[in-house]
C-alpha positions as CSV (number, residue, x, y, z in Angstrom):
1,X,0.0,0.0,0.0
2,X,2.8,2.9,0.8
3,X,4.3,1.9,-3.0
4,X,0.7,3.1,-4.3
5,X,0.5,6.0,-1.8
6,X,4.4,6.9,-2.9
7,X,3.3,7.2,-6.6
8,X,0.0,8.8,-6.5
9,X,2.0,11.2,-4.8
10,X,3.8,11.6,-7.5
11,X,1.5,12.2,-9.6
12,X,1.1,16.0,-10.3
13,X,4.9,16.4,-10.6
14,X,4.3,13.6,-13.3
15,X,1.4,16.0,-15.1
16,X,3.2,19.0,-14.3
17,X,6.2,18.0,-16.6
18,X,4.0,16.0,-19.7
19,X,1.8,19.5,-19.5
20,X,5.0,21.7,-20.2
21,X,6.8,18.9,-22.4
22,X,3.4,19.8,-24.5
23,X,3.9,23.2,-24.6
24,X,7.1,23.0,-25.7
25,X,6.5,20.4,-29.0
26,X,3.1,22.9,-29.6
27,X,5.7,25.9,-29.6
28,X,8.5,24.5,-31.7
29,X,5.4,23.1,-34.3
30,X,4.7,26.3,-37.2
31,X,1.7,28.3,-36.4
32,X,-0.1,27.1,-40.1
33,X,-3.4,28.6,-42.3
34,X,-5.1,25.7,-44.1
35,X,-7.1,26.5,-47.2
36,X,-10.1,24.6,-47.5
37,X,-11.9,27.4,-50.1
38,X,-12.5,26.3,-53.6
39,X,-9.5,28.7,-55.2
40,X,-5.8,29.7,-54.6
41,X,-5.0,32.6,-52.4
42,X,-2.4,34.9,-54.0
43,X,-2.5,36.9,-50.8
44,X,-3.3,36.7,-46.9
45,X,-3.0,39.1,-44.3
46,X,-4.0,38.8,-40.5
47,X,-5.3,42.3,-38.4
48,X,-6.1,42.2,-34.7
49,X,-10.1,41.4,-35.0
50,X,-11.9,44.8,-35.3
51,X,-8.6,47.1,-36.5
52,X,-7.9,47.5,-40.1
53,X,-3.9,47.3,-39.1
54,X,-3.5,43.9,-41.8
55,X,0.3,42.4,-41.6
56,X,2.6,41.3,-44.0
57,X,1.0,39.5,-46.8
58,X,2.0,36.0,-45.4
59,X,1.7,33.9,-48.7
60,X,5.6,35.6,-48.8
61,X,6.0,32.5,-46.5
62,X,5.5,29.8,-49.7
63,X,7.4,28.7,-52.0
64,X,5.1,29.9,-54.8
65,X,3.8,32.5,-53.5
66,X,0.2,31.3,-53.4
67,X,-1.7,29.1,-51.1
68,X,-3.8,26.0,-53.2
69,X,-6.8,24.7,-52.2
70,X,-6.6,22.3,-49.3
71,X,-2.6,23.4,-48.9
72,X,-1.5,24.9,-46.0
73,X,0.7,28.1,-44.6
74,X,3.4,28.6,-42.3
75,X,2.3,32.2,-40.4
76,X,5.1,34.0,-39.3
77,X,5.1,37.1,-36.7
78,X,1.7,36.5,-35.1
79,X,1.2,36.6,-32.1
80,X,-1.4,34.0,-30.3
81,X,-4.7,36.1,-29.9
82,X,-8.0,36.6,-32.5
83,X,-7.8,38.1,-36.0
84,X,-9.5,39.0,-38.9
85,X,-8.4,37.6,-42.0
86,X,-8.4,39.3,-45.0
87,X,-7.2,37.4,-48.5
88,X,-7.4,37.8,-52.5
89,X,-8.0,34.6,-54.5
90,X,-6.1,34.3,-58.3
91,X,-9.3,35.3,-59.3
92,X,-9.5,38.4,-57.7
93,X,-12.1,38.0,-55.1
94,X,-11.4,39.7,-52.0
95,X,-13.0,38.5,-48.6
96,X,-12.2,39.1,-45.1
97,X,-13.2,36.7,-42.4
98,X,-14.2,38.0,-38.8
99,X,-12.7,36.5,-35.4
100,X,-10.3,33.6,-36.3
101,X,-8.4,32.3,-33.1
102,X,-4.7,31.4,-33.9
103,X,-2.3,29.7,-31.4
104,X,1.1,29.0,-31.5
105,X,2.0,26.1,-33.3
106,X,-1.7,24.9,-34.2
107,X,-3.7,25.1,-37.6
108,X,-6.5,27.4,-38.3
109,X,-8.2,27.6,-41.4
110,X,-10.8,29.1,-43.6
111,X,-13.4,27.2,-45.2
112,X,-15.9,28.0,-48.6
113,X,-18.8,28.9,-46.1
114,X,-17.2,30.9,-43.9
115,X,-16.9,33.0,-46.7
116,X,-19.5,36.0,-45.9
117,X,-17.8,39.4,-47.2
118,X,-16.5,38.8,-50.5
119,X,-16.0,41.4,-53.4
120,X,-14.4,40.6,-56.9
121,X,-11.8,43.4,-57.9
């Protein structure tokens, strides 16, 4: 019986570290966008939700330049918080999308039906 007692003791020091090990792999994973619209993105840019303040046009980030349908992003420079997302397909619809949570190291995305506020160019 003390062996069990001895380990459950243990036991929050145990959860403790597995928590931050966690962190830690979520942190060193790239915060990624994940296109699930029906067209490539040629641009994408990411404002604190409500401002108009839009960042650097992160499709810099890819190879090509563009984002493809169901490819995804590496984001760069943002912060963990809630944004508005504002992008520009190859053919030249514009939309912004309202209240998108990013976190470090996890994958957000944007699907054809969130689509809401669209314009063509």
């Amino acid at each position: 019986m003390d062996s069990i007692m001895k380990r459950l003791l243990h036991l929050p020091l145990i959860l403790t570290t597995l928590a931050a090990a966690s962190g830690a792999a979520a942190a060193s994973r790239p915060t990624q966008f994940w296109n699930l619209t029906k067209s490539t993105i040629s641009e994408f840019y990411l404002a604190s939700a409500g401002s108009s303040n839009w960042g650097p046009n992160q499709c810099k980030n890819d190879r090509d330049g563009t984002v493809d349908a169901d490819e995804r992003l590496r984001i760069t420079d943002v912060p963990p918080g809630t944004y508005d997302a504002k992008f520009i397909d190859v053919t030249g619809r514009s939309c912004i999308v309202r209240n998108i949570k990013v976190e470090t190291g996890a994958i957000f995305w944007i699907e054809e039906r969130d689509l809401k506020s669209c314009d063509h160019r």
